[in-house]
MARVOMI-214144 format. One line per 3 residues: number of its first residue (from 1); their letters; for each residue x, y, z of C-alpha. Coordinates in steps of 0.2 Angstrom, whole numbers, plus 5000, padded with zeros to 4 digits. Layout:
NUM = A = X Y Z; ... .
This chain:
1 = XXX = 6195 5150 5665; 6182 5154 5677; 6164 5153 5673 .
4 = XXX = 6151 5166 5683; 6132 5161 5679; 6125 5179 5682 .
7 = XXX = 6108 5176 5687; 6093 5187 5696; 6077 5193 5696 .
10 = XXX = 6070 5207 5680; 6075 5221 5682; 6088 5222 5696 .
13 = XXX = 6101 5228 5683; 6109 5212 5679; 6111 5215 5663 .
16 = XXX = 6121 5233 5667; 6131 5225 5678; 6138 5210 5663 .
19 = XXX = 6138 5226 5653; 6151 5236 5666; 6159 5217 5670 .
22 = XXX = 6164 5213 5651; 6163 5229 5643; 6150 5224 5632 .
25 = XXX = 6137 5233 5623; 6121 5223 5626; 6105 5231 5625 .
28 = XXX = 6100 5238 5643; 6081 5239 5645; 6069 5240 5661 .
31 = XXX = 6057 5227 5659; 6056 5210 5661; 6064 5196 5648 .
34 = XXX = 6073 5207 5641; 6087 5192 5640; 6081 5178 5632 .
37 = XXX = 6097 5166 5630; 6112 5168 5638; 6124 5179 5633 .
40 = XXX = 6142 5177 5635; 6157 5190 5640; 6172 5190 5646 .
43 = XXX = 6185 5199 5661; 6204 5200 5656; 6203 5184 5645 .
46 = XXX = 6201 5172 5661; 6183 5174 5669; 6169 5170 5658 .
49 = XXX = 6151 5179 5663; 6135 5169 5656; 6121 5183 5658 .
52 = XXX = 6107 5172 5660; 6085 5179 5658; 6079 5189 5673 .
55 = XXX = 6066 5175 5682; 6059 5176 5698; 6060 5156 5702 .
58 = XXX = 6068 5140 5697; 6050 5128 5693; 6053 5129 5676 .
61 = XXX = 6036 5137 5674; 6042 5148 5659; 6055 5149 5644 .
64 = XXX = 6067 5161 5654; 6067 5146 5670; 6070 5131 5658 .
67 = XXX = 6086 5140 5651; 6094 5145 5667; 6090 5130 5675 .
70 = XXX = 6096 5120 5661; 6113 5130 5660; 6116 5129 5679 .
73 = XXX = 6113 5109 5680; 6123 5105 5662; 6134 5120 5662 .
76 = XXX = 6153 5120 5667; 6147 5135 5682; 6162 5138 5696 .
79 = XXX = 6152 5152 5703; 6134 5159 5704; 6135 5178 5703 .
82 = XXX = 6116 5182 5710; 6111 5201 5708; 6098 5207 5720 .
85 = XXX = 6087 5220 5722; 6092 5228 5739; 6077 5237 5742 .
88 = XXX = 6067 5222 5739; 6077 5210 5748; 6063 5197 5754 .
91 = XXX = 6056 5193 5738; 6073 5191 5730; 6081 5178 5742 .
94 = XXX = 6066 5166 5736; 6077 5162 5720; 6092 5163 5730 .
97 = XXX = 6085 5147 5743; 6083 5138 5726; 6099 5143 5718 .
100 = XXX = 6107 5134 5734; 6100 5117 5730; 6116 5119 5713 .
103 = XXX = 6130 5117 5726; 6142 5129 5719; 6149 5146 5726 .
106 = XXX = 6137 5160 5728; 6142 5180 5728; 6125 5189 5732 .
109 = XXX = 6127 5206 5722; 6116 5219 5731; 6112 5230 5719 .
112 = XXX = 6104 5248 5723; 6110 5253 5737; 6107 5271 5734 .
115 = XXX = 6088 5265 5736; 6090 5258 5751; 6099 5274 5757 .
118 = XXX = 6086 5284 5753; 6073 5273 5760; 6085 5273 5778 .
121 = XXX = 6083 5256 5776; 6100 5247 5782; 6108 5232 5781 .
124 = XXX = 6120 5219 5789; 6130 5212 5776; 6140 5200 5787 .
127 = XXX = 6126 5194 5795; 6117 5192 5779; 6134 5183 5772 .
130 = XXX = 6134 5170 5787; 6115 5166 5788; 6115 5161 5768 .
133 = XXX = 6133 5155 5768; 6137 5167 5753; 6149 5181 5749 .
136 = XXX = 6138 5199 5750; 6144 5213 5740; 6135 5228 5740 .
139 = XXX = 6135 5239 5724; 6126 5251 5714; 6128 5248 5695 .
142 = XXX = 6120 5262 5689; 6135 5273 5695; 6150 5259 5694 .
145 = XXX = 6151 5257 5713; 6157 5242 5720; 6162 5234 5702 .
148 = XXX = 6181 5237 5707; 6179 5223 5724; 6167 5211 5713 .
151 = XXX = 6181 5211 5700; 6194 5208 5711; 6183 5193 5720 .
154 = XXX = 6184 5185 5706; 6201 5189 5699; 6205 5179 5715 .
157 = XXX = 6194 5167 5716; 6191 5172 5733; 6173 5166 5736 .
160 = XXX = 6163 5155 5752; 6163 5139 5747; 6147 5128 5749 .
163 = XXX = 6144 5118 5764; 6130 5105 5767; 6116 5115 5761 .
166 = XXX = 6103 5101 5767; 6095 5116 5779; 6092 5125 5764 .
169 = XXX = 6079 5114 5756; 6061 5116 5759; 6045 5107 5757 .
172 = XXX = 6034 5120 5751; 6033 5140 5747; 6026 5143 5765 .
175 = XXX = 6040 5134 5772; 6053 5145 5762; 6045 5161 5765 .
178 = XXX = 6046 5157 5783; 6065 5155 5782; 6068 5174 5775 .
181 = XXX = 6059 5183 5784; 6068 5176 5800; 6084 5181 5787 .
184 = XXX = 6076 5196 5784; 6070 5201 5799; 6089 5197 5809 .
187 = XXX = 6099 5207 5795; 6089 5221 5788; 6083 5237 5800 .
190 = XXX = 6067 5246 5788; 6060 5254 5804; 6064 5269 5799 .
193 = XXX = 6057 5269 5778; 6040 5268 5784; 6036 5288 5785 .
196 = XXX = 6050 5290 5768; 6039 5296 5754; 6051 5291 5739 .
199 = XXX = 6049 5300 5721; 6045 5287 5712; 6030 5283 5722 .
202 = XXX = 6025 5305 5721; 6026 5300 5702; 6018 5284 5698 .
205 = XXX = 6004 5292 5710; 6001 5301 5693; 6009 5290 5679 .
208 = XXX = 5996 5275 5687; 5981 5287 5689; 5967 5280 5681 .
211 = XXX = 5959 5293 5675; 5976 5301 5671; 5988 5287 5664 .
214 = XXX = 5982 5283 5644; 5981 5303 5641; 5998 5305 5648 .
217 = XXX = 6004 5288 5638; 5996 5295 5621; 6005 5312 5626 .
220 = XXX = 6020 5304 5628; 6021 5297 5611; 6015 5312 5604 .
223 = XXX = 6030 5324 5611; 6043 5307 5605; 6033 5312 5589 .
226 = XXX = 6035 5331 5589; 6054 5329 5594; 6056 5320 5581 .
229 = XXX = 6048 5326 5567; 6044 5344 5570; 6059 5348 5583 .
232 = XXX = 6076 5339 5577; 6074 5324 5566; 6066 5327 5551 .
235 = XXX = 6076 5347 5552; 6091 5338 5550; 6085 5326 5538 .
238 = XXX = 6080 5342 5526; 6097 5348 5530; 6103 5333 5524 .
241 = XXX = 6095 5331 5508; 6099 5351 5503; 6118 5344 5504 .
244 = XXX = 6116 5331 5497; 6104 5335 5480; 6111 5354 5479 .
247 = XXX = 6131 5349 5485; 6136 5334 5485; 6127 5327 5467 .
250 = XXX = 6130 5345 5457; 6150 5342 5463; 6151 5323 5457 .
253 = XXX = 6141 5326 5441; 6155 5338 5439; 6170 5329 5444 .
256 = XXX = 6163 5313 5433; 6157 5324 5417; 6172 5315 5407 .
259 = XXX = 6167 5297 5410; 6156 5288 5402; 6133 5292 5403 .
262 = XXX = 6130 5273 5409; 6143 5274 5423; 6138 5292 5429 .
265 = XXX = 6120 5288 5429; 6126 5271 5440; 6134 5280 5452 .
268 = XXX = 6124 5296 5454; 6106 5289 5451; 6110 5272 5456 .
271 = XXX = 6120 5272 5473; 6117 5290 5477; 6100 5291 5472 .
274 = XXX = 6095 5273 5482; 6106 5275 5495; 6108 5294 5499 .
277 = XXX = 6091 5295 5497; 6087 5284 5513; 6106 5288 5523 .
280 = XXX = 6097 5307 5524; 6083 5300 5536; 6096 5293 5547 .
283 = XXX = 6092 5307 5562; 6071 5305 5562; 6077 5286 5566 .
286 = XXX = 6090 5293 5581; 6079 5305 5587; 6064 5292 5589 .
289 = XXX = 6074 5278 5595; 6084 5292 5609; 6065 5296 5612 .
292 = XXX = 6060 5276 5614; 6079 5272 5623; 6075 5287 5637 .
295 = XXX = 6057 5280 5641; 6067 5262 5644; 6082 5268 5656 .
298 = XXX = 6068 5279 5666; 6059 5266 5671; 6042 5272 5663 .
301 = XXX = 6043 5258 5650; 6040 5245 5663; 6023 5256 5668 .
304 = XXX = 6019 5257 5650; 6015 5240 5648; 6009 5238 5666 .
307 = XXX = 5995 5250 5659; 5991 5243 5644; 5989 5225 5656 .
310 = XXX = 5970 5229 5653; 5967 5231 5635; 5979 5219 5631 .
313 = XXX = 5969 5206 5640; 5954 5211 5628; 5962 5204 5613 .
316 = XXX = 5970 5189 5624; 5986 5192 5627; 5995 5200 5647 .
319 = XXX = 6003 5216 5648; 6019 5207 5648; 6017 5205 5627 .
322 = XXX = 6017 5224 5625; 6032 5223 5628; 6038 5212 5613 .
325 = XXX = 6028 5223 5602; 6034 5240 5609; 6050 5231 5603 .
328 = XXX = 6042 5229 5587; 6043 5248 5585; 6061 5246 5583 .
331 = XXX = 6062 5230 5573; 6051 5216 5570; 6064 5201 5570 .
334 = XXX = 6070 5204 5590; 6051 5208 5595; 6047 5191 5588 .
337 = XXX = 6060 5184 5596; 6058 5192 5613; 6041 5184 5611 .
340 = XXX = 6050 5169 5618; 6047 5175 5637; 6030 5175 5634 .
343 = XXX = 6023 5159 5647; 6010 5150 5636; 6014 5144 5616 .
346 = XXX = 5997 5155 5611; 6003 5169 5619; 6020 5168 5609 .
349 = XXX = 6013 5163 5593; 5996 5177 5596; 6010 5189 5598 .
352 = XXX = 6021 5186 5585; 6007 5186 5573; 6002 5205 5579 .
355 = XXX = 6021 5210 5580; 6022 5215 5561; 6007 5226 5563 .
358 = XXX = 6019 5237 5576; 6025 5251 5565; 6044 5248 5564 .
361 = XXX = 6061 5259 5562; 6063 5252 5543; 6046 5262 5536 .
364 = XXX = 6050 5277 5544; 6059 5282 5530; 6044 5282 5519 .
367 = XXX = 6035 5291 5531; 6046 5303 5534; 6048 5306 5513 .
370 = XXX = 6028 5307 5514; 6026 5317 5528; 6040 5330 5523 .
373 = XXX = 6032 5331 5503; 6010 5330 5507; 6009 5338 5524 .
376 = XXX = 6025 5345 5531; 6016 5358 5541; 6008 5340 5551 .
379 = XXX = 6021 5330 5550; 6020 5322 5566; 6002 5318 5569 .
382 = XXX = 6001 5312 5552; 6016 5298 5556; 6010 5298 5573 .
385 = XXX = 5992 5293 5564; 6002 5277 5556; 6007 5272 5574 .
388 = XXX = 5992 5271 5580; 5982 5264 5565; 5995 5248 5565 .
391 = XXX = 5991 5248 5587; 5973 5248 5583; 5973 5235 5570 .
394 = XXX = 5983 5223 5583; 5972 5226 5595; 5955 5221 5581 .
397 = XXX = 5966 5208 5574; 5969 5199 5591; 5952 5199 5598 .
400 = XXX = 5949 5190 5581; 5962 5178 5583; 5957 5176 5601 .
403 = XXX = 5939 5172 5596; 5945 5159 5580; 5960 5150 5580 .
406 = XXX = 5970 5153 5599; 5955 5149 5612; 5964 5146 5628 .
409 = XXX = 5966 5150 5644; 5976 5167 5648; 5991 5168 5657 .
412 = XXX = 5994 5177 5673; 6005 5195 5671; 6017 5198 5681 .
415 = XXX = 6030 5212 5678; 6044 5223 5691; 6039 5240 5689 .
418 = XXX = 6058 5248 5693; 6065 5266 5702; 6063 5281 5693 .
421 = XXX = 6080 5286 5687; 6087 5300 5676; 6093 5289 5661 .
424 = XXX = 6113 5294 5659; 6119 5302 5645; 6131 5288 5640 .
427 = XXX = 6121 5273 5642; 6106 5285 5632; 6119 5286 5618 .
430 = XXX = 6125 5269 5619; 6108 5261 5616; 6102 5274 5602 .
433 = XXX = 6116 5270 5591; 6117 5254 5596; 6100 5253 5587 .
436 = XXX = 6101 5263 5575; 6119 5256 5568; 6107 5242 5562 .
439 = XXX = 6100 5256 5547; 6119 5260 5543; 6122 5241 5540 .
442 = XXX = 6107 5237 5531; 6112 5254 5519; 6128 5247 5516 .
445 = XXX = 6123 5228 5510; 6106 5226 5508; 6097 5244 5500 .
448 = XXX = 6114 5247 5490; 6111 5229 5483; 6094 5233 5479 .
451 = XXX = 6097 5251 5472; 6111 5243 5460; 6099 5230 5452 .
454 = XXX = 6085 5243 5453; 6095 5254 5444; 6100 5240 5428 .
457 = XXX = 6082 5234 5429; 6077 5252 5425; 6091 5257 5411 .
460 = XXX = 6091 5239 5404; 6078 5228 5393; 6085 5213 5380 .
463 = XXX = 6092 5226 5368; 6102 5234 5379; 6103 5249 5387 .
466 = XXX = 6087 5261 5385; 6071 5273 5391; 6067 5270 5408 .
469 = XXX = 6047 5268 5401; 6053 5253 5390; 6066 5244 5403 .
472 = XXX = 6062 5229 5415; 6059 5238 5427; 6043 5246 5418 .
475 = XXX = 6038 5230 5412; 6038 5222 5430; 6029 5236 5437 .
478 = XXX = 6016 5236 5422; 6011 5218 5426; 6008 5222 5445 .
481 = XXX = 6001 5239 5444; 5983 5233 5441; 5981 5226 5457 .
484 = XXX = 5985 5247 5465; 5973 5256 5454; 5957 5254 5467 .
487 = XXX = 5973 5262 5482; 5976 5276 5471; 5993 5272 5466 .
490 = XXX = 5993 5262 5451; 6009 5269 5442; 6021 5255 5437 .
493 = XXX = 6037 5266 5447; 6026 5264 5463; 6024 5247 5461 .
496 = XXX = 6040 5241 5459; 6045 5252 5474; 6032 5240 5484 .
499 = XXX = 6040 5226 5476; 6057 5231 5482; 6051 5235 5498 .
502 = XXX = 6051 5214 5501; 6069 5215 5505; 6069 5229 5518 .
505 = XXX = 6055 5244 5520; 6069 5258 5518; 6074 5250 5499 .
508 = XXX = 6054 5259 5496; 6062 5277 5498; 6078 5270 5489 .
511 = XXX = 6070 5262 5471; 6061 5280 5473; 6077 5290 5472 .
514 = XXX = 6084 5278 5459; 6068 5278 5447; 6062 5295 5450 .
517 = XXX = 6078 5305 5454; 6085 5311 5472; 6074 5325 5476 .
520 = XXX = 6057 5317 5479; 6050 5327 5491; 6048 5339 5474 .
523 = XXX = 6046 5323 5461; 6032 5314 5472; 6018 5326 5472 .
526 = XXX = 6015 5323 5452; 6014 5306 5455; 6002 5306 5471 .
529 = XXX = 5988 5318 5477; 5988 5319 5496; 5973 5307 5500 .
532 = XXX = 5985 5293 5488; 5999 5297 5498; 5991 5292 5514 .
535 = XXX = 5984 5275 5504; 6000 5271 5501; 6008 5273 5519 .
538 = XXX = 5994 5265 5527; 6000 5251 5513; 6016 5253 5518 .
541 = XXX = 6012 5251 5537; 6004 5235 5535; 6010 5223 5518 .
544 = XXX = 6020 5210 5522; 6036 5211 5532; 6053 5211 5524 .
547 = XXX = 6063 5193 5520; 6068 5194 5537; 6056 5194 5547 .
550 = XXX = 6047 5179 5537; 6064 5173 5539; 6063 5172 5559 .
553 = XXX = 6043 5169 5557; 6047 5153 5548; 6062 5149 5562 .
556 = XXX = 6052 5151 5575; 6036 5145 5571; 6037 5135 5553 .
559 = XXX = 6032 5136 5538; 6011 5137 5541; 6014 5151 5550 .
562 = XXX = 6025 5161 5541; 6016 5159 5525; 6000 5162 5537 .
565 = XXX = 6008 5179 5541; 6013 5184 5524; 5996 5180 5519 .
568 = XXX = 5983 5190 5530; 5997 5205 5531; 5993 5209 5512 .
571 = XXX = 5976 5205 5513; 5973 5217 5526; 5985 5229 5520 .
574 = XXX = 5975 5232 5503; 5960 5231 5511; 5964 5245 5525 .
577 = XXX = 5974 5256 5510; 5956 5253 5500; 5944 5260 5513 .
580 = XXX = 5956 5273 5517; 5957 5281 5499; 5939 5281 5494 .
583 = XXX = 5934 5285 5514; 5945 5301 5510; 5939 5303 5493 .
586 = XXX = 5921 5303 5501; 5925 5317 5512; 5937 5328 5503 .
């Protein structure tokens, strides 16, 4: 079998080209590090592709360098597939120089041709092939073109091999960059891009502005928002529910009417109640996440954290670390992870610590339930409140940890700002469910688990089955409530809810439907007023992260650190929920 080491700078669409060379459905975004290991995939069962982390050099400078560099020394490699950015064609052959010094095959992949098309920027691929001694194919993987000649390249096997690459090697960075730009210069014609005005250079004109850039950002996030919770989400999540609690419930009740009370009051308030009471916001977590997945294939993602370079450096982290925690707005476990790319150990462990304050795709359930019983007609600038109250906290809490416990020295940002492109409707798709499939599992396994024993807890003590207000359940939530009464939401059922909530955010909305029946949005307001409600989502937004995510904390980091997260995450959580209900109380 055939190995490939795919290998190139960010954002060159490497990992779109493993994705339409293997068939694989990887995660496709437009920043950089958004491999952080190698991935594997396969072509007919007899060429292996290792995507290797988007890096820009081989000095071992950061974690992404150290693995490829690693990989390509130890690893069994018979060709180096190097994807380059066409348009940017100088400052890509500076990894290619050091990728010679390996000795194995090279096929340069130039990627973007359509860029360099509309730039009239041309290119002689032969030349090019004979200066480097490497086999050019030209290709555009946005739209499939030229994956047919790669694949059959290396069906074949049919590559340059490596000759004395001694010419090659370079003293210094000068001496290099002085090699290709005579490359350059012999087998690229840009004479004519000069007086080409390209679109995304009309738009980031705007998007850049510096006057103009946060307010269009916050807009941004605020039509994501409204398209989700005003405009298709949380519509089709009402939808949902009427068919499930007026249909679907009323029919089964029916049909089991000749069984026995226990087992009807398992299955209809236990698994329906827990786990059809969170499966119904299943399209407010599509809709945000086809929201988030649009802003990643067009490109703006990568100027999103570029903007935020500047206040992220407040609170002592790059730009570059926005882009773990806009991650975190999906889940929290890959965002820690992706913390990995981060240059500097204080940056990576800063990060990770300010991750779980990132509002993530497992709370949206409660918020969503919340927001559709206390303030439907606001919806989405009440959620869209949440969002920012976790940013802002990240930001105070890192200036903090800045100024206590992580004073270094900063490291230096530097990020690919991509071509604008209009995101295609299958890959848009392919990325939404692929994240949102992760909900569908986690109903299936963890919050039908929970609403099971949730539902015994409730209908059980020592003497058998009984009154909710005299089960397990009660007493647990009894014994914890106290600490709740200065938030506002001191009933035992909300208590145990929290508790719950430790496994996964979403099993919140599914002890809920279990303990208070299916139809909360109706149920909750005799259990909250409005300014409760909102103490208990800011609660919500910030209490400690699921097992999970202390799970990969402690993996990561240790023990100190996870236990040190889990810590200053519920202190700040009851304190926030705290001034939030009597701040409110104050006022209305």
């Amino acid at each position: 079998m055939i190995t490939a080491a795919l290998i190139g700078n960010p954002n060159v669409g490497k990992t779109t080209l493993f994705n339409l060379l293997t068939g694989s459905n990887q995660y496709v975004g437009n920043w950089a590090g958004v491999t952080v290991d190698k991935k594997e995939g396969f072509i007919d069962n007899s060429i292996k592709i290792v995507d290797l982390p988007g890096i820009y050099a081989m000095d071992t400078y950061s974690n992404e360098e150290k693995v490829s560099k690693n990989f390509l020394e130890s690893g069994n490699v018979d060709v180096i597939i190097n994807i380059i950015d066409a348009s940017n064609l100088e400052r890509n052959l500076y990894l290619t120089t050091q990728l010679k010094q390996f000795k194995k095959p090279i096929i340069m992949v130039l990627n973007m041709i359509d860029i360099i098309e509309e730039k009239k920027i041309k290119i002689d691929y032969e030349n090019l092939s004979k200066k480097l001694n490497v086999t050019v194919i030209p290709l555009n993987a946005s739209k499939g073109i030229g994956i047919k000649n790669l694949k059959e390249l290396l069906s074949n096997s049919n590559f340059l091999e490596p000759v004395d690459d001694s010419c090659y090697q370079f003293q210094d960075e000068t001496e290099t960059y002085k090699f290709i730009e005579s490359i350059v210069e012999e087998c690229m014609d840009d004479s004519n891009s000069k007086n080409v005005i390209r679109v995304t250079d009309k738009i980031d004109k705007i998007v850049l502005n510096k006057f103009l850039s946060y307010p269009i950002f916050f807009l941004i996030l605020f039509l994501i928002f409204k398209f989700t919770f005003n405009w298709v989400g949380q519509p089709l999540a009402t939808t949902l529910s009427g068919l499930l609690n007026n249909n679907l419930i009323p029919f089964l009740d029916n049909i089991l009417k000749s069984n026995t009370i226990w087992f009807r009051s398992l299955l209809l308030k236990g698994v329906l109640g827990g786990v059809g009471s969170v499966i119904v916001f299943l399209p407010v977590i599509l809709s945000l996440f086809l929201g988030i997945s649009f802003l990643e294939d067009s490109g703006y993602m990568a100027r999103a954290a570029f903007i935020m370079d500047r206040i992220m450096r407040k609170m002592g982290l790059s730009g570059k670390a926005f882009i773990p925690m806009i991650v975190g707005f999906g889940c929290s476990v890959p965002a820690i992870m992706s913390a990995r790319t981060l240059e500097s150990e204080k940056d990576r462990k800063l990060a990770a610590l300010l991750i779980p304050l990132m509002s993530c795709n497992a709370r949206l359930p409660v918020y969503a339930l919340f927001a559709a019983a206390f303030f439907p007609s606001n919806a989405a600038l009440i959620v869209l409140s949440l969002y920012l109250i976790g940013i802002i906290l990240s930001f105070i809490m890192g200036i903090f940890f800045k100024n206590t416990i992580f004073k270094k020295d900063e490291e230096p940002f530097i990020i690919e700002l991509p071509e604008y492109k209009m995101p295609g409707i299958k890959n848009l798709l392919l990325h939404t469910w692929d994240k949102g499939k992760g909900f569908l599992k986690k109903a299936g396994t963890i919050i039908f688990s929970v609403s099971v024993i949730i539902w015994i807890l409730s209908n059980f003590n020592f003497n058998g089955i009984v009154d909710i207000n005299s089960s397990f359940l009660s007493y647990i939530g009894k014994f914890i409530s106290p600490i709740f009464i200065p938030l506002g939401f001191s009933s035992w059922q909300n208590s145990v809810s929290l508790l719950s909530g430790l496994m996964a955010k979403e099993v919140i909305v599914g002890s809920m439907g279990v303990i208070y029946g299916s139809n909360l949005v109706k149920v909750l307001p005799n259990y909250f007023s409005a300014i409760s409600a909102y103490s208990f989502l800011v609660f919500v937004l910030l209490y400690t992260p699921c097992m999970s995510v202390v799970i990969t904390m402690k993996k990561e980091y240790g023990n100190k650190m996870a236990i040190f997260s889990v810590s200053y995450q519920l202190v700040l959580a009851w304190v926030m929920s705290f001034l939030t209900f009597h701040i409110l109380n104050f006022f209305f």
